[in-house]
N, C-alpha and C positions, 0 to 999 in steps of 0.2 A: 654058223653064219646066217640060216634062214631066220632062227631066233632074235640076232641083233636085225638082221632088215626088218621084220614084224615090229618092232620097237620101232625104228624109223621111223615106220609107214603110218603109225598111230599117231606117233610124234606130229607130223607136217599133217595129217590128214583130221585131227581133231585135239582137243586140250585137253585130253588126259595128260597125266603127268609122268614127267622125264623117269627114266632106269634109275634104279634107288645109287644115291650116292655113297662111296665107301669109305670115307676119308674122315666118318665120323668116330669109327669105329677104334678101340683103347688097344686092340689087339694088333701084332705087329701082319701089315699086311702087305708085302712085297708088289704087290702089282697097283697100287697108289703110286710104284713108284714112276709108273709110265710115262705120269704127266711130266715131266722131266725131263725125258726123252725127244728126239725130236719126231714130229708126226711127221708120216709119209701120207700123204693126201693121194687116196689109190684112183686109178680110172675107173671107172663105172663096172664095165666088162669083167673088172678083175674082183669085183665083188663077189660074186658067183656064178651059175651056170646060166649061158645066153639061152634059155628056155627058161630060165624063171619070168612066168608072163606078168604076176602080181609087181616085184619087184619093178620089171620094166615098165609095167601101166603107171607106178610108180613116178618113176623118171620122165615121160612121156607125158602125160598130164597133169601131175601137180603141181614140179620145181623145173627150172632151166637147167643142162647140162652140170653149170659150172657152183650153181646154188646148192644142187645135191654132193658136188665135190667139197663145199664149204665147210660140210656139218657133220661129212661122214669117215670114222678113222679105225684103221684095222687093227692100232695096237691097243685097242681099247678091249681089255676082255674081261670084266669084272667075274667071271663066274668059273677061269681056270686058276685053280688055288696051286699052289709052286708044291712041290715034291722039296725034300732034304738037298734032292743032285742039284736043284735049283740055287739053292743057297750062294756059289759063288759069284752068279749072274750080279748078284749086289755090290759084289770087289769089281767087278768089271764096268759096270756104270763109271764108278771113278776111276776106272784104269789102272789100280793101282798095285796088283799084282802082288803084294802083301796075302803071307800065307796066314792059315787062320790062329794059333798059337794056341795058348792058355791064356787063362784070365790072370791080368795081372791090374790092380788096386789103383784105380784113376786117381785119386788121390795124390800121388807122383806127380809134382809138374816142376817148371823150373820156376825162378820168382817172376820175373816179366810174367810168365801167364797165371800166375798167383795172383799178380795184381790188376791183373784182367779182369777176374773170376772174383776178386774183392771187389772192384768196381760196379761189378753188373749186379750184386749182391745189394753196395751201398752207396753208390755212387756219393763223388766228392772232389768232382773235379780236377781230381790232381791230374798232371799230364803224365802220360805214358812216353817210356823213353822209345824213340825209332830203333828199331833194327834192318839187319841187312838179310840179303840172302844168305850169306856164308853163316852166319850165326844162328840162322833160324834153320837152317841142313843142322848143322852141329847139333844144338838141343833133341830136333824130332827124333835123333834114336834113342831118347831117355825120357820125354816129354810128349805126354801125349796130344796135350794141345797145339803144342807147335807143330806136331804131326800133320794132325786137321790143315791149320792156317798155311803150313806148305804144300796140301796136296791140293788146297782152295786156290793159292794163289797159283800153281804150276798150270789146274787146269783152266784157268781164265788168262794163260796164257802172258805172264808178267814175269815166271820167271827169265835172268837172264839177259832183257827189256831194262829191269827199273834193277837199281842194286838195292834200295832204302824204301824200307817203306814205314808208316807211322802205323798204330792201331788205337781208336778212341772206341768209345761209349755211348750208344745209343742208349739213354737212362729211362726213355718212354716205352721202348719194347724191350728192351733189352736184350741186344744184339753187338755183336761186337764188330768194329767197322776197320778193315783194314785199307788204307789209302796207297794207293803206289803212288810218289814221288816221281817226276817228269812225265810222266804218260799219264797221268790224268786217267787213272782208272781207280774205280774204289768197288770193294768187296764189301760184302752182307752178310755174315756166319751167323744163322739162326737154327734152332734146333728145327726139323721135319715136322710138321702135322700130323699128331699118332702113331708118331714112330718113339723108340725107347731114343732116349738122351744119358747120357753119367753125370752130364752136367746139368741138375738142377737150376742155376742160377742162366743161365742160356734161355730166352723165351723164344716161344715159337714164330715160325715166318706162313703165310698163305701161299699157296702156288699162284700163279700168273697164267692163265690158259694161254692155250697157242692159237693166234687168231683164227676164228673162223673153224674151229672147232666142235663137237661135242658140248665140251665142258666151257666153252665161251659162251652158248647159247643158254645150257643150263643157268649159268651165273645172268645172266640177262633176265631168265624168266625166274628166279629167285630173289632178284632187287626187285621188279616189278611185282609179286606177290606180298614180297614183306611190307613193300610200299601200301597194297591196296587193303591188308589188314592192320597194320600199325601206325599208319600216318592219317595224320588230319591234310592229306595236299590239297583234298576236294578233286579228285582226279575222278572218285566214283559217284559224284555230283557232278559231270560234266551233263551240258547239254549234249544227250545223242543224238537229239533229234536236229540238230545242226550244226551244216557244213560251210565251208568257206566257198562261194560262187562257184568253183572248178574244182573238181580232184579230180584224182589218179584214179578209176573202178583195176586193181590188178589182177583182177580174173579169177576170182576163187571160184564162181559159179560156171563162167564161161570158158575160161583159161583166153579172153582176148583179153591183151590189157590196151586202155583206150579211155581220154581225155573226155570226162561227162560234166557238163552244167545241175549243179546240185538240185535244180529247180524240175529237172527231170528224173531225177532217182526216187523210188517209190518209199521203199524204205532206208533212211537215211539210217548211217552206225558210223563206229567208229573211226577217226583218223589217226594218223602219226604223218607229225613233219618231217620235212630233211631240209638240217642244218649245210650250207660246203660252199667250198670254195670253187666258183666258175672256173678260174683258168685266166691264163692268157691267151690259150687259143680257143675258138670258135666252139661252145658248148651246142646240145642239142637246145634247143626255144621252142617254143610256139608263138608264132608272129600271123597277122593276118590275111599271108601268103599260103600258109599251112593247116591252118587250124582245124578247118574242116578234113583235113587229112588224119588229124591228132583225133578228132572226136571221133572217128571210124576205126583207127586201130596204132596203136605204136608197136611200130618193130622191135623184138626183141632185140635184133642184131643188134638197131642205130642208137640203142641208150646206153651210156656211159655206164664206166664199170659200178661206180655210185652207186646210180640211179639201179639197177641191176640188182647191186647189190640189198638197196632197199627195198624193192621188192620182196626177195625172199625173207628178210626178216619179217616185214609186217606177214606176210603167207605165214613162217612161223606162229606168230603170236596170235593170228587166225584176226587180224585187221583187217577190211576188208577195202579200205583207200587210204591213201596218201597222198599228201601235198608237197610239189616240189617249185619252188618260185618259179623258175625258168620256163616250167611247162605250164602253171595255172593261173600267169598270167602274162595276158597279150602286150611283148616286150615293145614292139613299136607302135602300138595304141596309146598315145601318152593319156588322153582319156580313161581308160582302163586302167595302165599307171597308176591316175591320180588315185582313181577310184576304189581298187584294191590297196593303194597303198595306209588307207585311210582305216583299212578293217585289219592290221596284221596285228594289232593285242588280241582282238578276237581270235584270230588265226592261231594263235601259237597260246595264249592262254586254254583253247578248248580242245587241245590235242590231246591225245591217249597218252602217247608220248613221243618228244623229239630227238631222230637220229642222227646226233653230232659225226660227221666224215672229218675229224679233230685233227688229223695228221694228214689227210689227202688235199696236195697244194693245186687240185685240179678234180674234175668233175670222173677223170679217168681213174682216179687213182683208188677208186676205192673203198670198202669200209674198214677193210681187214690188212692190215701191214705184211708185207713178203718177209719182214724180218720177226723175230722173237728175243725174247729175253731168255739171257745165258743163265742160266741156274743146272748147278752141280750137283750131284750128290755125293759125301764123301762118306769112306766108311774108313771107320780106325782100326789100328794095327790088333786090339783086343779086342775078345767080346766082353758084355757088361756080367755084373755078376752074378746073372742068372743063367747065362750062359748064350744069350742072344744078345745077335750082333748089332750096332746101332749106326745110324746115318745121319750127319750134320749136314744141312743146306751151307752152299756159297752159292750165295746169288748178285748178279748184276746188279749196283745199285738202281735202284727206280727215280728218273726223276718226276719231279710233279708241277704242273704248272702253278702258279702264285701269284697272289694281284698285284704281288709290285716288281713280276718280271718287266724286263724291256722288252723289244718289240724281238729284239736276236735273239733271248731267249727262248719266247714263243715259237718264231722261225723255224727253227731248229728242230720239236719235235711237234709244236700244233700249231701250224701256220694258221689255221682256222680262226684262232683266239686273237690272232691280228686284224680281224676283218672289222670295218665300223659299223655294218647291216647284222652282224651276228651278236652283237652285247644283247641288244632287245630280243632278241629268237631266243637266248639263254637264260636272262633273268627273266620272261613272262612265260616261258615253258612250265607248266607244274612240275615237269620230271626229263630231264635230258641224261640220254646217256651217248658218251663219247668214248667213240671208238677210235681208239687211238696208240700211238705205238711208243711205250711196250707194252700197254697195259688200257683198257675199258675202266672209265669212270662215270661213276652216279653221280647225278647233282636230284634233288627236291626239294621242297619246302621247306624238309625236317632233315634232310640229310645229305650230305655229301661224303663219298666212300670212292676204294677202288679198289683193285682186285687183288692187293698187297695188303691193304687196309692200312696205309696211313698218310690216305688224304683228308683234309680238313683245311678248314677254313679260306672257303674262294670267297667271290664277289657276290656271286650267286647266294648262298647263305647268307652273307650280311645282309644284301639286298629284302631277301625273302623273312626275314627276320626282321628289320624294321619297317615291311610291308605292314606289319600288323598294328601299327603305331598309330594314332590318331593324332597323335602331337602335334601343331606346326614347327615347334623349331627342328622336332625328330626329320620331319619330311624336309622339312629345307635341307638338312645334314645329308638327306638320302640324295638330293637331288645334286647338290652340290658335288656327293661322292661318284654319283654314276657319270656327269659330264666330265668330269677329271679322267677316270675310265676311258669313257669314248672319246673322248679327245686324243687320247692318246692312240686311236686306230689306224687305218687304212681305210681308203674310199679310191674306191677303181673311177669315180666320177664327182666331181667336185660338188655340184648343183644337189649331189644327196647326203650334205649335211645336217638337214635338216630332217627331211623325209626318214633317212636311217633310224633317228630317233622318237619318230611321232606316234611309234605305240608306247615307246613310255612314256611322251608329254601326256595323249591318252587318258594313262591310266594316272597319271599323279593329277589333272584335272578332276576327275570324278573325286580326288579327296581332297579337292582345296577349291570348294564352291567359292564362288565368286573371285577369283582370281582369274586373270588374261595372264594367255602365255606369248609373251613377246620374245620372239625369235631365239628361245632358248631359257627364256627370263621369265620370272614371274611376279606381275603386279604386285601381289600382295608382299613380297622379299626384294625388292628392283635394288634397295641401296646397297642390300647385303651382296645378293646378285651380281652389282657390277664389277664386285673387288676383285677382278680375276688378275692372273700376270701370265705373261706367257712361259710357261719351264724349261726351253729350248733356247731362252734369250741370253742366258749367261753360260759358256762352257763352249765345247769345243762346237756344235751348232750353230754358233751365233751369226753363219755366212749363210744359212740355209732359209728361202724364201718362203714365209708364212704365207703370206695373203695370194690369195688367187688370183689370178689378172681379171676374171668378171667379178664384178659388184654381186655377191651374196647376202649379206648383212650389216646392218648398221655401222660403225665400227667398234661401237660402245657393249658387240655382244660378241661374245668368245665363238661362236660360231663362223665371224667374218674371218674368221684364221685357220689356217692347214697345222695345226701344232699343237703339243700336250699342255692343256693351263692346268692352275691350279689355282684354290681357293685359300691364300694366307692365313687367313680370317677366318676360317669355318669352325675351327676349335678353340675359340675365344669365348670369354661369356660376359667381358666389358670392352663392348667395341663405344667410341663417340665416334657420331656424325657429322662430320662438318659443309655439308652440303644439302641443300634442302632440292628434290624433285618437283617441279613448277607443273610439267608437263610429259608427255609421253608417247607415241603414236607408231603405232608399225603394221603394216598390212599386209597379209597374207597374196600370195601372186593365184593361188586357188580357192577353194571351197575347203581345203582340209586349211583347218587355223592353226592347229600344230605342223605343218609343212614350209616349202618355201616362202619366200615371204619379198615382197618388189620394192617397198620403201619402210622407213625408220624414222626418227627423230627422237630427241631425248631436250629437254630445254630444263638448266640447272641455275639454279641460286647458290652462290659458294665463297670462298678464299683463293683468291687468285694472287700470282708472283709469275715475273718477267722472266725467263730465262734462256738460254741457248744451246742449242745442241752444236759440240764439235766433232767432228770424225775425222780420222785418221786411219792410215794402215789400207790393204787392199781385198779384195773381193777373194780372192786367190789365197790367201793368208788368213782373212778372216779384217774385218773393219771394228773398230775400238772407237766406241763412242762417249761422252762426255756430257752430263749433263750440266751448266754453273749456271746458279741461282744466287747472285750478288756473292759471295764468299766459300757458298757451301757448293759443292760437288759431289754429284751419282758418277760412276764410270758404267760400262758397262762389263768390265773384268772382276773376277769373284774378288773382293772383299769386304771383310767386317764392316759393319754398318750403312754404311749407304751404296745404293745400287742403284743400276738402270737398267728395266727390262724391255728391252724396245717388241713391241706388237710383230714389225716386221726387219729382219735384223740385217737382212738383204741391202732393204731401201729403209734407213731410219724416217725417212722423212713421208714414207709411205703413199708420194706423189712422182712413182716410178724412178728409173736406175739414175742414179747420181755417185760420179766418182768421187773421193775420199781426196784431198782434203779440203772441207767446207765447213761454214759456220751459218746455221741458220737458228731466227728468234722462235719460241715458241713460249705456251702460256704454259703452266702450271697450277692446278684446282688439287687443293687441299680435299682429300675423301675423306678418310677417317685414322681412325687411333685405336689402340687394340692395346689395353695393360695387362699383364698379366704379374704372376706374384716375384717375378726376378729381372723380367724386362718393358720395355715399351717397343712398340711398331708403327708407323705410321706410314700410310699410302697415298700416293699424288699422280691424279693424271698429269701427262703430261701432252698439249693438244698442240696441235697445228692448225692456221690458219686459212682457208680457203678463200679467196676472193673472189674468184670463178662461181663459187655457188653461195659465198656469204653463208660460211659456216665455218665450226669447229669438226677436226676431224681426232681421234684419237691415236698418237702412234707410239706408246709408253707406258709403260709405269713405272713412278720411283717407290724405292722400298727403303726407308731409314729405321735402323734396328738400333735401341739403348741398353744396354745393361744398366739395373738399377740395383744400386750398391746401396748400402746405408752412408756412405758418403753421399747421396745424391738421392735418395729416397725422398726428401721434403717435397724433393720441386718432381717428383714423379709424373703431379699433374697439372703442369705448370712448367716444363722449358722454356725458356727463354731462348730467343736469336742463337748465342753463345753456344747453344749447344747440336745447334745445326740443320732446323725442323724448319723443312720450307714453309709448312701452314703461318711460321712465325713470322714473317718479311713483312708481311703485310694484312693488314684488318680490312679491306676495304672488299665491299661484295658488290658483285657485278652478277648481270643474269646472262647467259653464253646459249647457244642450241651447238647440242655436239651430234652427228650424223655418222 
């Protein structure tokens, strides 16, 4: 025991490097299998004897109580090697009270798991026929792999639950995935890490550390080194020599931890952010009531398990500040506000690295989840034929977040990736890791991973990947694809729609010199820019209030709306314009020109047509609207070819609440056309008129979709009335200002 504390104590006390890990090792080694197990997180006292004074100076001075409970676990003994009597300990992990036998030839199976073991060999898509429980008991006393898949599914708790269950093919790791049917639970049968297999064709699975572990920290300070010898992040080109206005000093020298103005730290180093979600109740702040309380000392007690919690990690990684929004900047200083809000690319671009609280719906909640993932280990009825015995993982399947989850799926297990201030803390980070339940994820420049190893492909990657682009139309594509993203967020506060976003405007100004960024838009793309619709307008949504009761934005910018848009047009490569931009004006409400913004205007040269919107149906049920344009008709209900996407689906007419059923006139401006090699598209605002301010307001879009057949290819480009394209009604151009 004093052995592993000495390890510890070097651990947290300097960056030498973690107890050699064993799990690389070809040789079968019984005590890898720990990780598996569930960790008992011991009290302090029961480490060793209350006269170890080293240990205690330990506890006492370095880490808080509950930080040394994080990282320290007693089933961990790399260095007691098992005895022979040991050997059944491994039937006992699965339960499975199976005595040890003779070797009898894997090669035996039944056809079902024949063509299990053909599939992960050569996959070919065929479907696997479901079985039941009764059938797969029957086999396991003749079949060895049905053995396995029964003792996997008994111990995740399905038998008996589900009677049918399916089994597919994971063809990238290959793994074999069994689904139970009604309960919504699905298994992972991968072969062990280093451990013998019979089955060849079975690839292996990684362990899942158990939060707040050991082996979680390890994995943390092994992504970070791979990082800092293998990647171009530019992470060990950071400026050290500068900080963000405020950080955290967490007391590595002093052990006071306490709120310092960067302008007084002598020698300025490294930082790490923190990513999380405040809460709904009352987080700790620093406000101009306090502050001078916060630059003298923060209690341990009063900060959030979070905040706590990040602590210790950067003490781990021997960081010596951190920045956490709530505390490093002065929340009711709207000054301050503005003023910090204007440096957060800096902020979060020159981090060490950023601590995503990925799963914690609250500033209480956390870095490290109460829960773990269920992973099994089974052992078969024979040993292999060398005479040593072998062990299949069932493990809980892992989900993974994905960029074109919804907002419930994120919900669910990373509420964090809901938030609309956290898109920019995550794609300007050079390196975030997210701790998160079941499992800690890497995102960098050059990689994103997890503790399973088969995550891939976020936003974050695409983003950081055509960062490197000099293109404009690549950057318009980029910029297009991240407001689609954020739009689709949460905002605890309406007025930081804009603000949420202004370290990416930011950073995409510094590559598109001479361009203005108007309220979301950017001079040098405005036509392509304006094609937005809103995504929530057609579908079961469509009663749900977009626009905010205060004036935010123009209405001509997708920012003037609470709801997910999307850009029709972004992956077109023959768009026409039919609209010429006369004029343009929007003004910033501060000194930051990517922030708020107090007025707008847009003044258009275009194809205009008369038309009406009708509504029907009730607020309560949802309102069905109508758009006719002399003959042709948008609805606002999903079908083929023309649609209406109203801005605000609440109030169509976007000049507050109006009950159903009404008829009011509105104008129609032909925007553009979009061919491509099987269809046509073409998009129309549709405006209202203001008399009160002697203006155009935007509260629409129409969307008409063609299929182009070689019946109808001539007139590709070239419809006619007949075929139902409002730009066609009429030639005559008018100049309009829409606000």
């Amino acid at each position: 025991m004093s052995g592993f504390k000495d390890r510890v104590m070097r651990l947290v006390e300097s960056n030498n490097d973690l107890p050699p890990v064993y799990h690389q090792s070809t040789a079968w080694e019984p005590w890898n299998r720990v990780r598996s197990r569930p960790y008992r997180l011991p009290v302090l006292e029961h480490l060793g004897p209350a006269n170890d004074s080293i240990f205690q100076q330990l506890v006492a001075a370095t880490l808080p109580l509950r930080s040394v409970r994080l990282f320290l676990c007693t089933d961990w003994h790399p260095y007691s090697k098992p005895s022979d009597a040991d050997v059944p300990v491994i039937r006992t992990l699965g339960q499975l009270g199976s005595h040890i036998g003779s070797f009898i030839p894997l090669a035996t199976q039944c056809r079902r798991c024949e063509n299990i073991l053909s599939e992960l060999e050569a996959p070919s898509n065929n479907p696997i026929q479901p079985f039941t429980t009764g059938s797969l008991r029957r086999s396991a006393s003749t079949c060895e792999f049905c053995f396995i898949l029964l003792q996997g599914i008994s111990k995740h708790d399905c038998l008996g639950l589900v009677e049918e269950f399916r089994a597919t093919i994971d063809a990238n790791y290959a793994h074999v995935i069994v689904q139970a049917r009604v309960k919504d639970r699905t298994i992972r049968f991968q072969s062990a890490a280093s451990l013998p297999c019979p089955w060849s064709q079975l690839g292996p699975g990684n362990d899942v550390s158990v939060p707040g572990s050991m082996h979680c920290l390890q994995r943390v300070k092994r992504w970070i080194s791979m990082c800092d010898s293998n990647h171009q992040c530019g992470v060990a080109n950071l400026r050290t020599t500068w900080l963000p206005t405020r950080v955290i000093d967490i007391g590595a020298n002093s052990n006071r931890i306490q709120l310092k103005e960067s302008a007084e730290i002598a020698v300025p180093g490294r930082y790490l952010c923190l990513s999380h979600c405040w809460g709904t109740k009352d987080a700790l702040v620093t406000t101009t009531a306090n502050i001078h309380k916060h630059y003298d000392q923060l209690s341990w007690s009063a900060l959030p398990r979070t905040y706590q919690d990040t602590i210790c990690m950067a003490r781990m990684l021997a960081v010596p500040y951190i920045w956490i929004d709530s505390l490093c900047i002065v929340q009711d200083d709207e000054n301050d506000w503005i003023r910090e809000s204007k440096t957060m690319a800096n902020v979060y671009e020159n981090a060490f690295v950023t601590i995503a609280a990925t799963s914690s719906r609250d500033s209480d909640g956390g870095l490290f989840s109460e829960q773990r993932l269920r992973q099994e280990l089974i052992s078969g009825q024979r040993y292999g034929a060398d005479g040593t015995p072998y062990l299949i993982a069932a493990v809980e399947e892992v989900p993974h977040p994905k960029p074109t989850d919804g907002m419930q799926e994120l919900l669910k297990n990373w509420p964090l990736l809901t938030r609309g201030w956290v898109l920019q803390e995550r794609l300007l980070s050079p390196r975030v890791i997210h701790f998160a339940y079941p499992e800690m994820l890497w995102e960098c420049r050059e990689l994103s991973s997890c503790e399973c190893g088969r995550f891939s492909g976020t936003l974050k990657s695409e983003y950081d990947a055509s960062s490197q682009s000099e293109s404009p139309q690549l950057l318009r594509r980029q910029w297009w694809e991240t407001v689609q993203a954020y739009s689709a967020l949460a905002l605890s506060y309406a007025d930081d729609k804009l603000p949420a976003l202004s370290g990416m405007a930011t950073r995409m100004a510094s590559k598109r010199p001479g361009s203005t960024y108007l309220a979301g838009l950017w001079s040098d793309s405005l036509a392509m820019d304006l094609l937005w619709l809103n995504a929530d307008a057609i579908g079961p949504n469509r009663t749900l209030t977009s626009r905010p009761d205060a004036w935010r934005a123009p209405t001509w910018s997708w920012a003037s709306l609470d709801a997910p848009v999307e850009f029709p047009f972004k992956d077109s490569s023959a768009v026409e314009m039919h609209f010429k931009i006369i004029g343009v004006n929007c003004k910033p409400a501060t000194d930051d020109e990517t922030g708020r913004v107090k007025q707008g205007y847009l003044k258009l040269q275009g194809l205009t047509a008369r038309g009406k919107l009708t509504a029907t149906g009730t607020r309560e049920h949802g309102i069905d609207v109508t758009l006719e344009v002399g003959e042709i008709t948008c609805p606002t209900k999903m079908q083929s070819g023309n649609r209406l996407y109203l801005d605000n689906a609440a109030e169509p007419l976007g000049a507050g609440p109006r009950d159903p059923p009404f008829t009011a006139d509105v104008l129609c401006l032909s925007l553009a056309t979009a061919t491509g090699p099987h269809t046509k598209t073409q998009l129309t605002w549709v405006l209202c008129w203001r008399p009160e301010q002697d203006l155009y307001e935007r509260v629409g879009i129409a969307y008409q979709w063609q299929e182009v057949t070689r019946a109808n290819r001539h007139e590709a480009y070239g419809f006619s009335m007949e075929r139902g394209w409002i730009g066609d009604i009429t030639r005559s151009l008018i100049y309009l200002e829409v606000k």
